[in-house]
VEXZADREN-494665 format. One record per residue: residue in one letter; x, y, z of N, C-alpha, C in turn. Coordinates in pm, whole numbers, padded with zeros to 5 digits, always signed. Example, Ala and Ser with C-alpha at 12.3 -4.5 7.8 and 13.67 -1.06 7.14 Angstrom:
% VEXZADREN-494665
A+01319-00569+00780+01230-00450+00780+01320-00330+00780S+01285-00225+00708+01367-00106+00714+01290+00003+00787
This chain:
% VEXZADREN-494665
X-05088+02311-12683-05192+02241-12758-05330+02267-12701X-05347+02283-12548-05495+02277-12491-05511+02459-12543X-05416+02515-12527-05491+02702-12586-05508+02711-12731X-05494+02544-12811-05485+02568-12960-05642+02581-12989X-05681+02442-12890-05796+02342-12893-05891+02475-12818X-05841+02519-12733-05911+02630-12676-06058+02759-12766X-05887+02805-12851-05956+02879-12968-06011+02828-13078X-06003+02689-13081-06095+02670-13228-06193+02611-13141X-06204+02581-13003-06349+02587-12935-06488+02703-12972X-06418+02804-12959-06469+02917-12919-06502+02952-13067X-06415+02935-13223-06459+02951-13343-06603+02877-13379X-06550+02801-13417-06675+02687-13413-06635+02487-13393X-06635+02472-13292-06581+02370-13181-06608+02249-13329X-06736+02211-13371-06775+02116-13415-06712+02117-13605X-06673+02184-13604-06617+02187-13731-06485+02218-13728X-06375+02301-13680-06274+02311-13656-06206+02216-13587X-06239+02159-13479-06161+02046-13443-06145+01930-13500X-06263+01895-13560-06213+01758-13630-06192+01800-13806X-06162+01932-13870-06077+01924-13901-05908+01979-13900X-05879+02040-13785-05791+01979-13721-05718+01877-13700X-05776+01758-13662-05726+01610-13660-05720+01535-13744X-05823+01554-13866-05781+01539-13989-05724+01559-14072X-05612+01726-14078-05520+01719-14156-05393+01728-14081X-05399+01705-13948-05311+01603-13887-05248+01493-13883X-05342+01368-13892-05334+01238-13959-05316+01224-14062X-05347+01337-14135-05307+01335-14297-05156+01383-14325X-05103+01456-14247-04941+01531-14274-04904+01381-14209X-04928+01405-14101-04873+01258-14020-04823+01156-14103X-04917+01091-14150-04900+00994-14280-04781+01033-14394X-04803+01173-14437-04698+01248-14504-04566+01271-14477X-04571+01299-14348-04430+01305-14257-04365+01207-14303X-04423+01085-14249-04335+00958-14195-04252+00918-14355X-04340+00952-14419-04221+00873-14586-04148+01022-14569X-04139+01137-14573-04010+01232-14579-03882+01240-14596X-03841+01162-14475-03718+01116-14399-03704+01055-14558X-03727+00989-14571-03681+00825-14608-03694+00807-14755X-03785+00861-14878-03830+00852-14977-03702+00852-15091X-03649+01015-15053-03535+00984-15153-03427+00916-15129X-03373+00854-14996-03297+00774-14966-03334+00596-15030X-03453+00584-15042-03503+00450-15073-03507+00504-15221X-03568+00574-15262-03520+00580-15424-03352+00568-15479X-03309+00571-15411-03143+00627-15437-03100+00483-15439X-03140+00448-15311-03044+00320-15261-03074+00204-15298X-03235+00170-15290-03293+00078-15372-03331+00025-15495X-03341+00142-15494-03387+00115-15687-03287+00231-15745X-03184+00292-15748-03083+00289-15819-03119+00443-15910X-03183+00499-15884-03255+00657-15876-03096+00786-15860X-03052+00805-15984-02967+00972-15944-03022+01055-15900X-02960+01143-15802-03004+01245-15704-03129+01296-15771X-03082+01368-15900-03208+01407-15993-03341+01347-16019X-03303+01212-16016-03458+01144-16057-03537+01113-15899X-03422+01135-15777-03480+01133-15676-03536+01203-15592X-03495+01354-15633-03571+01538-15631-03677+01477-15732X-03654+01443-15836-03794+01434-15929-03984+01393-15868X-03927+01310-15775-04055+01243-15745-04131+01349-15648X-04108+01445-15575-04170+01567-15553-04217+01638-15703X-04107+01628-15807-04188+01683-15882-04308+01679-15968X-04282+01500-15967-04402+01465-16012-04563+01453-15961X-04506+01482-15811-04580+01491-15728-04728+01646-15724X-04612+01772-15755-04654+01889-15750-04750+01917-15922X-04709+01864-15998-04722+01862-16151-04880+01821-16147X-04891+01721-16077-05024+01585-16102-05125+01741-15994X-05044+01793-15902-05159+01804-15829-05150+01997-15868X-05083+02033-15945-05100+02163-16005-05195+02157-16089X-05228+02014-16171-05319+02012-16307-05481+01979-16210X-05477+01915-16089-05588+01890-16044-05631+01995-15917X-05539+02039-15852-05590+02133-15772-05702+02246-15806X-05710+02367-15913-05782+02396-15929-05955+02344-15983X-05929+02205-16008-06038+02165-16052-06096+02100-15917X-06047+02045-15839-06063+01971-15705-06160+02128-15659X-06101+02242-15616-06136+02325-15569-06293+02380-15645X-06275+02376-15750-06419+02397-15811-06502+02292-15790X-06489+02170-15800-06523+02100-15748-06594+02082-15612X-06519+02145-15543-06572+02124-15385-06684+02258-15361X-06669+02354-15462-06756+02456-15456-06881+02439-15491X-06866+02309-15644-07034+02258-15634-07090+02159-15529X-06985+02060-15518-07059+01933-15471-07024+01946-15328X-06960+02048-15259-06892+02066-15076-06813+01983-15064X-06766+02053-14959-06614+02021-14925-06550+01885-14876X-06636+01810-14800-06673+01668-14757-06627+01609-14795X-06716+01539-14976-06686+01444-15033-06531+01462-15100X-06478+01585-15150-06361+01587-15216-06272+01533-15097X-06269+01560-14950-06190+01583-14907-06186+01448-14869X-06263+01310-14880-06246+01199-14864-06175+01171-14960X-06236+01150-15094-06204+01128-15220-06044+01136-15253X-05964+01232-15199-05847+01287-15188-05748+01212-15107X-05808+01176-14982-05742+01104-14846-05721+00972-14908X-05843+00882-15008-05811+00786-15022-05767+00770-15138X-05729+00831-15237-05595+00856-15314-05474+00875-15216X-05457+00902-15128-05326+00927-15049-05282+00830-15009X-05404+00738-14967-05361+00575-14872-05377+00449-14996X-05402+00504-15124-05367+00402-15205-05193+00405-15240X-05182+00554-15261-05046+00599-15305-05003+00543-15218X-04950+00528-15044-04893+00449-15019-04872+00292-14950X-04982+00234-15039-05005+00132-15092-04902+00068-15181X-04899+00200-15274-04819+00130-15380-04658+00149-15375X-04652+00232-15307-04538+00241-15202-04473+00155-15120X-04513+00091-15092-04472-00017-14981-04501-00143-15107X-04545-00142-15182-04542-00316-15276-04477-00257-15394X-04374-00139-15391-04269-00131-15509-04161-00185-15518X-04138-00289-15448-04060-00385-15472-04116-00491-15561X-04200-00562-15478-04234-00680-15563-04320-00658-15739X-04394-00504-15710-04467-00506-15843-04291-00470-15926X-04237-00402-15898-04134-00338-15963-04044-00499-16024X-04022-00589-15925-03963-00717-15999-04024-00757-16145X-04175-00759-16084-04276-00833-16186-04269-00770-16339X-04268-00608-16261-04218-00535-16467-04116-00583-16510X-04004-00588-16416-03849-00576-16461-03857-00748-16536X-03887-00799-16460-03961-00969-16515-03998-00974-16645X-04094-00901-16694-04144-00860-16812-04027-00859-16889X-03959-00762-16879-03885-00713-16979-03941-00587-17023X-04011-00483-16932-04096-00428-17033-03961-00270-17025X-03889-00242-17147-03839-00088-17128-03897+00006-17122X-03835+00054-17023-03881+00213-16966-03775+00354-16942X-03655+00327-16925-03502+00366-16918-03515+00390-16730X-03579+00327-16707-03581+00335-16534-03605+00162-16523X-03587+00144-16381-03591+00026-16326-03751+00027-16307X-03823-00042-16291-03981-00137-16239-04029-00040-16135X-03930-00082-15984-03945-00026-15873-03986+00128-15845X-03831+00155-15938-03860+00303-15938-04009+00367-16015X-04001+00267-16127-04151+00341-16183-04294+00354-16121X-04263+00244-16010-04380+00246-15947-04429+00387-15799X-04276+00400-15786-04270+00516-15693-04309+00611-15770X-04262+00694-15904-04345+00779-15977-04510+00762-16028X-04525+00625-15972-04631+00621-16030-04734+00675-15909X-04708+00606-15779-04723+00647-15667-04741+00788-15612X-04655+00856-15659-04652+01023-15626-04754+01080-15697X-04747+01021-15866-04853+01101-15986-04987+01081-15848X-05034+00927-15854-05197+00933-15788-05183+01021-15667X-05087+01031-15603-05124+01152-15505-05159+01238-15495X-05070+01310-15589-05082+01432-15628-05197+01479-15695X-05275+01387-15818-05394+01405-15865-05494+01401-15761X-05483+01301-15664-05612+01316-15570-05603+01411-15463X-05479+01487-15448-05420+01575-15369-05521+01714-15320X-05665+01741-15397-05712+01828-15286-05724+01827-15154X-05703+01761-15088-05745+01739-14910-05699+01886-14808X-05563+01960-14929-05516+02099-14872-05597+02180-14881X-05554+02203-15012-05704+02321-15086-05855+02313-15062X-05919+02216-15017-06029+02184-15006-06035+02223-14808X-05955+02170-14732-05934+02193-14613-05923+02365-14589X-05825+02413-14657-05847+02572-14661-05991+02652-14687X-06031+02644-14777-06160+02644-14847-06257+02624-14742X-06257+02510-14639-06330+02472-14552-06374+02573-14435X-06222+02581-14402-06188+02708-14288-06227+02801-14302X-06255+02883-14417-06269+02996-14488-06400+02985-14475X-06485+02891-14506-06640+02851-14501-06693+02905-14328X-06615+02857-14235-06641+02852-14092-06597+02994-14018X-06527+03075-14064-06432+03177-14019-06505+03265-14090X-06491+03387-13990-06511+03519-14040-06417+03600-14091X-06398+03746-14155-06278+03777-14178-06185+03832-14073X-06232+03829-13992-06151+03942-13853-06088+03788-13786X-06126+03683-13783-06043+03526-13719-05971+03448-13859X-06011+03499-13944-05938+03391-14056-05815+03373-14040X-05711+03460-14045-05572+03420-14059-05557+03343-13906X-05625+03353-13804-05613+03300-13725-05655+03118-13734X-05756+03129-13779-05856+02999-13863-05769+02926-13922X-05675+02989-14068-05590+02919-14094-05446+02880-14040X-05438+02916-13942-05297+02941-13830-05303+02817-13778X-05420+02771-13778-05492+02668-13688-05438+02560-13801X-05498+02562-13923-05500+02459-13978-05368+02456-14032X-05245+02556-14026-05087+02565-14063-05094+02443-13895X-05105+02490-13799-05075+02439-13622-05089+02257-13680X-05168+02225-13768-05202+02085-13797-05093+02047-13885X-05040+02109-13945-04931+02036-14071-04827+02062-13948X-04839+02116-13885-04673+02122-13786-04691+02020-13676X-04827+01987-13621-04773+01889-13529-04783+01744-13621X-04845+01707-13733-04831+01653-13802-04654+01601-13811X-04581+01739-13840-04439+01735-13909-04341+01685-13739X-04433+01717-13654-04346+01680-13574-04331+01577-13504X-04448+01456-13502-04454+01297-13510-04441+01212-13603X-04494+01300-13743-04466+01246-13844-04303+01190-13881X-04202+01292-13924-04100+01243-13959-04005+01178-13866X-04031+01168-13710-03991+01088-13625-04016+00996-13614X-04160+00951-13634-04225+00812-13594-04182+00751-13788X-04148+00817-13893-04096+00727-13953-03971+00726-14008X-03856+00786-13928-03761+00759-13879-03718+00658-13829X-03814+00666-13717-03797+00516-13637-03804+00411-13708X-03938+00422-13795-03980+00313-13868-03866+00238-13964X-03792+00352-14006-03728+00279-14123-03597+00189-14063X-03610+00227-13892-03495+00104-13859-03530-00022-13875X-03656-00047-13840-03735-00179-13884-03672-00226-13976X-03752-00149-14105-03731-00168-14275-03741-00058-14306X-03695-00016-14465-03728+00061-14565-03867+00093-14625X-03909-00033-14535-04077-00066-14601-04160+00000-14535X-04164-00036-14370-04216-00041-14274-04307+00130-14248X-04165+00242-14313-04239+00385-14316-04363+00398-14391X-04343+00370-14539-04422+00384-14626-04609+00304-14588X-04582+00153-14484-04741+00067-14463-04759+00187-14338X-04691+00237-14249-04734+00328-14128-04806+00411-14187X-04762+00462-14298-04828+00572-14357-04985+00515-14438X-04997+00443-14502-05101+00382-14551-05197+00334-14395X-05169+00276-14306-05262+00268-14172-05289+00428-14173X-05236+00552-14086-05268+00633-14053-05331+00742-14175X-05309+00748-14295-05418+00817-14379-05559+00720-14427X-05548+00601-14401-05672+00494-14357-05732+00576-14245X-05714+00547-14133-05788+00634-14025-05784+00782-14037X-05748+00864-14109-05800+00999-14149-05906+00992-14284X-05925+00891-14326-06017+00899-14378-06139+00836-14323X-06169+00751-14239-06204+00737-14106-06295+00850-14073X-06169+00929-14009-06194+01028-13886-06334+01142-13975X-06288+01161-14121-06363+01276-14244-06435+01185-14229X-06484+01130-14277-06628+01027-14285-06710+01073-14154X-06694+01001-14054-06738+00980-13955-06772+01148-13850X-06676+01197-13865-06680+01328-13765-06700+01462-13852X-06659+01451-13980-06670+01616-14011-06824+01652-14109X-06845+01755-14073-07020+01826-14135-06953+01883-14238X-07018+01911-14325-07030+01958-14463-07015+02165-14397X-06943+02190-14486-06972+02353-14446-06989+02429-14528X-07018+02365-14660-07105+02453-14739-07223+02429-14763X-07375+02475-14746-07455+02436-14738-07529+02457-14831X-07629+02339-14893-07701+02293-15020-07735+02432-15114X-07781+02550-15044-07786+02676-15152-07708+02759-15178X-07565+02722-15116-07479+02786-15137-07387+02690-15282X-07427+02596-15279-07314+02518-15380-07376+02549-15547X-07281+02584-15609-07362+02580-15761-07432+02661-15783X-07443+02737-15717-07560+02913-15731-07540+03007-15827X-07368+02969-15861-07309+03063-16003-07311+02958-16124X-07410+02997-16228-07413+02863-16296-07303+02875-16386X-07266+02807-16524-07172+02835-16588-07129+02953-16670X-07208+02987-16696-07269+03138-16801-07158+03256-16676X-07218+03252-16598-07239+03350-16469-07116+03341-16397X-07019+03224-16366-06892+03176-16319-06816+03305-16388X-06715+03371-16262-06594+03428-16287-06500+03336-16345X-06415+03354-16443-06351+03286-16506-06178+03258-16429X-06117+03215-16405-05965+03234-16405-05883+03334-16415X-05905+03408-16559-05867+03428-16586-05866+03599-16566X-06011+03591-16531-06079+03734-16452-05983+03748-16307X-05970+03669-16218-05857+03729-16122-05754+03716-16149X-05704+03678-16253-05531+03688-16299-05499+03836-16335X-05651+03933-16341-05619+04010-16411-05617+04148-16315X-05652+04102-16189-05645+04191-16060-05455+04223-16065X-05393+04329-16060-05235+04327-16013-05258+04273-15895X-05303+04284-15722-05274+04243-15641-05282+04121-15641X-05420+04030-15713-05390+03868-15694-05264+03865-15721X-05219+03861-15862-05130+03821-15915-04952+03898-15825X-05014+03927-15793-04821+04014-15672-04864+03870-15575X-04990+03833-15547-04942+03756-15435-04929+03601-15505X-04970+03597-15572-04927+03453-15637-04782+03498-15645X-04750+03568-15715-04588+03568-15803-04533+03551-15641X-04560+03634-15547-04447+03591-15385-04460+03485-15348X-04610+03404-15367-04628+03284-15323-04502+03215-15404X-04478+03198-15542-04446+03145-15612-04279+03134-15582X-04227+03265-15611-04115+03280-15526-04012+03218-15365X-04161+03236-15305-04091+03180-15162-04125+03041-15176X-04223+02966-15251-04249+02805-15240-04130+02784-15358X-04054+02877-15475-03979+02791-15519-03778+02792-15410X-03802+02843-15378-03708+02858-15267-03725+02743-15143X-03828+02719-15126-03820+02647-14966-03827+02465-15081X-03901+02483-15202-03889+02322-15245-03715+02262-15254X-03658+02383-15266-03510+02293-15250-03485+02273-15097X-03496+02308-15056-03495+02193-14927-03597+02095-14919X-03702+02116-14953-03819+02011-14944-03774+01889-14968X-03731+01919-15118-03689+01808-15217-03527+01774-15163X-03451+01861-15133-03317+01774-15145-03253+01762-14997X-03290+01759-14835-03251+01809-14759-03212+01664-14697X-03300+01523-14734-03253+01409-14666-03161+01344-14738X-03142+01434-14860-02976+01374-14926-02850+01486-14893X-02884+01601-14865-02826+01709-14796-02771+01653-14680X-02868+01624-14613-02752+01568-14460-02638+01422-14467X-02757+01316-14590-02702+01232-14609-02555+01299-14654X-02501+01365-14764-02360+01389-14800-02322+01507-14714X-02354+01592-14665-02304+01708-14585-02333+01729-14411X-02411+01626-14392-02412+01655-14223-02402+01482-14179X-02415+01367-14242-02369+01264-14202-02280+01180-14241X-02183+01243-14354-02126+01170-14442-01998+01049-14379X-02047+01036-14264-01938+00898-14244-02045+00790-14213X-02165+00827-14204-02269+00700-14178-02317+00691-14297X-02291+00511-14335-02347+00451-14400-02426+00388-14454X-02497+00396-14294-02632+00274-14276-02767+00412-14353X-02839+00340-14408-02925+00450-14442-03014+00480-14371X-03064+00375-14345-03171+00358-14178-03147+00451-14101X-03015+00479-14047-02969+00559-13950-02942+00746-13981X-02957+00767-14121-02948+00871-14164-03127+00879-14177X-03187+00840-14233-03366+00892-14192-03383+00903-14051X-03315+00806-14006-03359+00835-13864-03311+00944-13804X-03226+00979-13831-03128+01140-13788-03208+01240-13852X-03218+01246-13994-03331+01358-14088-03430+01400-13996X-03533+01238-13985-03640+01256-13894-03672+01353-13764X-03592+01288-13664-03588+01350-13565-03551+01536-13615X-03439+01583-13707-03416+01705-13706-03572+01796-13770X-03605+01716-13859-03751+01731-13917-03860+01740-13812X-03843+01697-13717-03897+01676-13596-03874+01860-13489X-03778+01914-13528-03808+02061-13470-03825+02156-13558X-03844+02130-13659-03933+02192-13764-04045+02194-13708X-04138+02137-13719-04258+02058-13678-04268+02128-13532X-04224+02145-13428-04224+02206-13280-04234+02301-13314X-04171+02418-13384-04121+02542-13400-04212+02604-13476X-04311+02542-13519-04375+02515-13654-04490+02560-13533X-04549+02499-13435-04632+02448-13411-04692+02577-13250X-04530+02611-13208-04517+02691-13121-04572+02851-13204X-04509+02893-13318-04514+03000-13370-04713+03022-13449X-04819+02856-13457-04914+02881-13494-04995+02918-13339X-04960+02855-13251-05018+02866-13102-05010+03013-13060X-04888+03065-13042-04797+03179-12958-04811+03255-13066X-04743+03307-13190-04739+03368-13252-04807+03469-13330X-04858+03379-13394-04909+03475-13524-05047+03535-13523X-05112+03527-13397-05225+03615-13412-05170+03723-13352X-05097+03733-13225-05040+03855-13214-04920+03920-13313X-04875+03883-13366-04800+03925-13480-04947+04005-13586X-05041+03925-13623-05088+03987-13706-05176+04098-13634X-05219+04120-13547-05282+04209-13507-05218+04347-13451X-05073+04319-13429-04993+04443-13429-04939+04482-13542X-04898+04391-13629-04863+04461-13741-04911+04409-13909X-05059+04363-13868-05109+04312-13993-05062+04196-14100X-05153+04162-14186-05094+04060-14247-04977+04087-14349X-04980+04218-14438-04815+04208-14530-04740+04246-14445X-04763+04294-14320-04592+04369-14231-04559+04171-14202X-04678+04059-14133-04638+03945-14148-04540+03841-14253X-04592+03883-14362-04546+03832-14431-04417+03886-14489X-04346+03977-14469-04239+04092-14469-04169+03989-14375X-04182+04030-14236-04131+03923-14142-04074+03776-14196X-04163+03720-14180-04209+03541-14256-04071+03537-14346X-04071+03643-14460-03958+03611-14578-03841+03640-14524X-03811+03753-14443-03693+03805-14412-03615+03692-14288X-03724+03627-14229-03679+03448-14145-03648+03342-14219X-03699+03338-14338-03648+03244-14450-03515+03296-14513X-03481+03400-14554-03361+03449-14591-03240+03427-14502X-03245+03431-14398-03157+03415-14295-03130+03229-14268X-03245+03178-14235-03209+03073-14263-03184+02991-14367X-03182+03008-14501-03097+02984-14589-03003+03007-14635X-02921+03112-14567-02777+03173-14579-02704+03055-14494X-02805+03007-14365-02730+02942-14246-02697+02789-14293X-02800+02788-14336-02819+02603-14404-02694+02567-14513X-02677+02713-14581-02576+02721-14676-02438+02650-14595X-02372+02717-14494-02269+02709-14410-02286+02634-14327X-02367+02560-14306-02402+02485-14185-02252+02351-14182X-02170+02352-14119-02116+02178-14141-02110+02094-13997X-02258+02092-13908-02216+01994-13860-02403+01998-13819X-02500+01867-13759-02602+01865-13755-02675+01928-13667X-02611+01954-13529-02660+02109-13448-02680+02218-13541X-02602+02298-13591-02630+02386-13673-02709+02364-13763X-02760+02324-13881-02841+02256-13984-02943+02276-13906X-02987+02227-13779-03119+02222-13696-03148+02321-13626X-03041+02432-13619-03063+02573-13519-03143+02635-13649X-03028+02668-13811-03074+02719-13888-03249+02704-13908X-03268+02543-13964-03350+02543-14004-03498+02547-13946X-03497+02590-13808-03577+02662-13714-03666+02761-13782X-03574+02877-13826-03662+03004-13857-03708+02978-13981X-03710+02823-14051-03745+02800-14175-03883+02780-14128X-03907+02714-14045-04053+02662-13971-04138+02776-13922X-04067+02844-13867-04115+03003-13855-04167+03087-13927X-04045+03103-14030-04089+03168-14156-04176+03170-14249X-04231+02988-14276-04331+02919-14357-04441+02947-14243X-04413+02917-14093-04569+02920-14018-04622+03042-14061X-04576+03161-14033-04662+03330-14030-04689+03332-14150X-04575+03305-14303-04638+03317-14452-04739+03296-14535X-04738+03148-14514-04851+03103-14551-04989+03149-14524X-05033+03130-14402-05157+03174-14357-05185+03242-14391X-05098+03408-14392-05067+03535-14427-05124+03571-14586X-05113+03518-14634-05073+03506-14798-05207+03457-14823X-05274+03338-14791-05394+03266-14779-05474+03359-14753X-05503+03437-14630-05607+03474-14547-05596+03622-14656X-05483+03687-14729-05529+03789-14787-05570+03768-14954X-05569+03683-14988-05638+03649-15130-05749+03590-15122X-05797+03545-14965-05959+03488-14986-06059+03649-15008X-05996+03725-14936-06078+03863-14967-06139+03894-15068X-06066+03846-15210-06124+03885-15321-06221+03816-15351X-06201+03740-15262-06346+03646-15362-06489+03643-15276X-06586+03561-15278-06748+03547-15213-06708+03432-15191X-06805+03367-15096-06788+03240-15030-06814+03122-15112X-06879+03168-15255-06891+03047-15297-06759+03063-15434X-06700+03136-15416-06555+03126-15483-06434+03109-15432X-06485+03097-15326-06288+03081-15222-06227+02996-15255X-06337+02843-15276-06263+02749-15330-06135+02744-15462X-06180+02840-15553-06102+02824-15652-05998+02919-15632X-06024+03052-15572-05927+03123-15495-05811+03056-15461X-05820+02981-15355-05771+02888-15322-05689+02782-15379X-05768+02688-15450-05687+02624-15604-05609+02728-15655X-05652+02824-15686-05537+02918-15784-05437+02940-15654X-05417+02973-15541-05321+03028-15457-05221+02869-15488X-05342+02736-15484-05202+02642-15452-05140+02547-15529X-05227+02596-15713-05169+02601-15830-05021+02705-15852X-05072+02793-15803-04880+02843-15743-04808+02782-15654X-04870+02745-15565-04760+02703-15517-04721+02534-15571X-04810+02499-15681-04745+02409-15689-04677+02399-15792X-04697+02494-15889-04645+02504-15986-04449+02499-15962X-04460+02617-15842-04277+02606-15780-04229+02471-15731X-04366+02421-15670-04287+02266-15613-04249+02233-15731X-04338+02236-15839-04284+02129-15995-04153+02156-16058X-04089+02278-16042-03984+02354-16051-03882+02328-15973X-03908+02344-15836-03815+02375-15756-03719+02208-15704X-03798+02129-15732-03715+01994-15731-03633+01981-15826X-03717+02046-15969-03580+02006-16081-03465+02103-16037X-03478+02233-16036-03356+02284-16050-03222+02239-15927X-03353+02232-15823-03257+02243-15686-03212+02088-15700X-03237+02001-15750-03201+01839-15774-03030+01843-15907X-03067+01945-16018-02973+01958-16035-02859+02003-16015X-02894+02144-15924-02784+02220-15909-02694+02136-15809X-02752+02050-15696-02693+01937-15601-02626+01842-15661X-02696+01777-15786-02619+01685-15834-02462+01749-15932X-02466+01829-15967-02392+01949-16061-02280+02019-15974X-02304+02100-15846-02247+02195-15826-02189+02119-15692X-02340+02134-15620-02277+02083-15465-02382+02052-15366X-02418+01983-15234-02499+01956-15177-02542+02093-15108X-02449+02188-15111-02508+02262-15031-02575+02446-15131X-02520+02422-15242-02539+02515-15336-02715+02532-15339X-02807+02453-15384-02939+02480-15343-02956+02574-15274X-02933+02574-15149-02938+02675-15043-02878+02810-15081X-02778+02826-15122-02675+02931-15135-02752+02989-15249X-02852+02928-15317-02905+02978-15442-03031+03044-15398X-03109+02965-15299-03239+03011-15259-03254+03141-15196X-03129+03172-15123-03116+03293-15014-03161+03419-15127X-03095+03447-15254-03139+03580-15316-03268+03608-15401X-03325+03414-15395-03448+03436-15479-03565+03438-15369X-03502+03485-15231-03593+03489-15109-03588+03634-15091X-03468+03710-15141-03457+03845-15109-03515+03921-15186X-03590+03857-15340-03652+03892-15424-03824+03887-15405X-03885+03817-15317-03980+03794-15217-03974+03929-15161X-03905+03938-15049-03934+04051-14996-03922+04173-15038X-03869+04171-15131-03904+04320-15236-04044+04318-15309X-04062+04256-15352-04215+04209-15363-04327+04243-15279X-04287+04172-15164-04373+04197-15060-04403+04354-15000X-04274+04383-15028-04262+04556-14986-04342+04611-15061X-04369+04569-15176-04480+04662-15302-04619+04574-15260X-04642+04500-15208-04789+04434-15124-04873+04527-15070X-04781+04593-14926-04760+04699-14866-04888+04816-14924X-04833+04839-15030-04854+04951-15085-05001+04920-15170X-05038+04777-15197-05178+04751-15223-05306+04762-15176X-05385+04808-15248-05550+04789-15160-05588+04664-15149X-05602+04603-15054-05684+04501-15053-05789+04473-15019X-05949+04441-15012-06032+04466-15014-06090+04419-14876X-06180+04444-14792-06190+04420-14643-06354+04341-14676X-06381+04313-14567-06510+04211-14535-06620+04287-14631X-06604+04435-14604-06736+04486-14659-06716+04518-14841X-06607+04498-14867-06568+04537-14943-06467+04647-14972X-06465+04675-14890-06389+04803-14890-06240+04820-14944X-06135+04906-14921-06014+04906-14904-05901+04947-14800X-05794+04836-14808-05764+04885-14659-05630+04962-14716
């Protein structure tokens, strides 16, 4: 951690570190309901596996339709205000999270039909506002990109991947723990700690786009959408983005009912199964965190960013063959190691080579479009992988993801073979 803090000293100390700690406290907050979300949908309010993968999906949907606009957004008005604006949509969402019991009585009280229970509606309702106020990613990327040059970026964003992993690795432990308390208890932890990340943005972080840079392309003059859809290389790296995020959402979405029927199935207590998730979620998050520190700048500087991302997929493939076969919770947690691995080097990877195409006062939407793919797969990848679990088998998801990961790296192999455009413009 001190050689993390080290190098984003040396980037630019006053802007990189605190945001750093801000989308720290923000996964953090995210973590802790993980464990526990679809288990409390299931158990409490009476949610089939399906409608309990769903609430990721509704999640990805709300923030596929707002991400690119969040991101344009932050290109006129800077990055700052969205990125508050966003945080406190996050700590209302779980707000309403933690009082879906009692509002959920009060509908069911009503009488009002819905073909769902109260409770549950309020958890979908919960995910939708998230997800709509959900720039705090895209806008945080965007940020980095603002502060970073092109020769440190993938490093820049390595940094800000290093924050969702130590995030993932207090996060789903500390609400693990929580849910021995209560069922409740995860969801208010989480509402305190994205409270104080919105806090921390207020108070500590500078604006990094500055007043003549915002709004300089007026509307007339704005590249359209639809103008980089029409680049082949954007679009190869969306379609891999798309690919490997719809592959990793079935675990996203179904992995704390995965252990629940396939790696803990004689414990009953549910408490005690988040709390088991947690902690395994918990070396995700290490592995996660080791590979943004140690890793991936020397990875990318010996063998560039697509030989990275080549790598990245071919660690995800493997560990989804393993997750497939896994039957006991050591294994499940060896496998899903190189999943943390695989996502640390990709992402960044993938990120740091589609900001190229754009100018600094377009990254933002760059950006939105990179995580309008990827959310488009989250919106996907819960339904299918929710059904095929409820349908086939707990562990089939997995067994399904492994060849639509091997289809990634064929992809990626034709990346390879792309120009992509360098600082000056150029081609590399």
């Amino acid at each position: 951690m001190l050689k993390l803090i080290s190098k984003a000293w040396y980037m630019d100390r006053k802007r990189i570190i605190p945001i750093f700690f801000i989308v720290f406290t923000n996964i953090l907050g995210a973590g802790v309901i993980l464990p526990i979300l679809p288990l409390v949908a299931e158990d409490q309010y009476g949610a089939t596996v399906f409608q309990a993968t769903l609430l990721g999906a509704v999640y990805f949907a709300a923030q596929f339709l707002a991400a690119p606009w969040l991101g344009r957004l932050s290109d006129r008005i800077g990055r700052r205000p969205v990125l508050i604006v966003s945080q406190i949509g996050t700590a209302l969402s779980f707000i309403l999270f933690s009082l879906a019991g009692p509002i959920g009585n009060m509908i069911d009280g009503i009488g009002v039909e819905m073909g769902i229970g109260g409770g549950l509606f309020i958890l979908y309702l919960a995910r939708l506002l998230d997800g709509l106020t959900g720039g705090n990613i895209t806008t945080a990327q965007a940020y980095i990109t603002d502060v970073s040059t092109e020769k440190d970026r993938a490093q820049a964003l390595g940094i800000l991947s290093a924050a969702f992993s130590v995030g993932f690795i207090f996060g789903p432990a500390f609400g693990g723990f929580l849910a021995e308390v209560s069922l409740v208890a995860p969801f208010i932890g989480a509402a305190i700690i994205t409270t104080v990340s919105v806090v921390l943005t207020t108070a500590l972080l500078e604006e990094s786009l500055p007043p003549e840079a915002r709004g300089v392309v007026s509307r007339r003059q704005e590249i359209p959408l639809s103008q980089f859809l029409q680049d082949n290389t954007i679009l190869l790296i969306l379609t891999i983005t798309f690919v490997v995020t719809l592959s990793f959402a079935a675990l996203q979405s179904t992995f704390a009912l995965y252990a629940d029927r396939a790696l803990f199935p004689d414990v009953a207590n549910k408490q005690e199964v988040a709390r088991n998730v947690g902690l395994i979620l918990t070396g995700v998050g290490v592995v996660g965190v080791i590979t943004q520190v140690f890793l991936i700048k020397p990875l990318v500087q010996r063998f560039g960013e697509r030989q990275v991302v080549i790598i990245g997929q071919a660690s995800l493939v493997f560990a989804f063959v393993g997750l497939a076969m896994a039957t006991t919770p050591l294994l499940a947690a060896l496998f899903i190691a190189p999943v943390a691995f695989g996502n640390g080097v990709n992402q960044p990877s993938l990120q740091s080579l589609i900001t190229r195409f754009g100018t600094r006062q377009t990254r933002g939407r760059l950006l939105g479009l990179y995580q309008s793919a990827n959310s488009l797969a989250l919106i996907l990848g819960p339904v299918w992988a929710g059904f095929v679990f409820q349908t086939v088998s707990p562990r089939a998801p997995y067994a399904m993801a492994a060849p639509m990961l091997v289809v990634a790296v064929g992809l990626s192999f034709l990346l390879r073979r792309r120009p992509i455009p360098s600082q000056a413009g150029a081609s590399l």
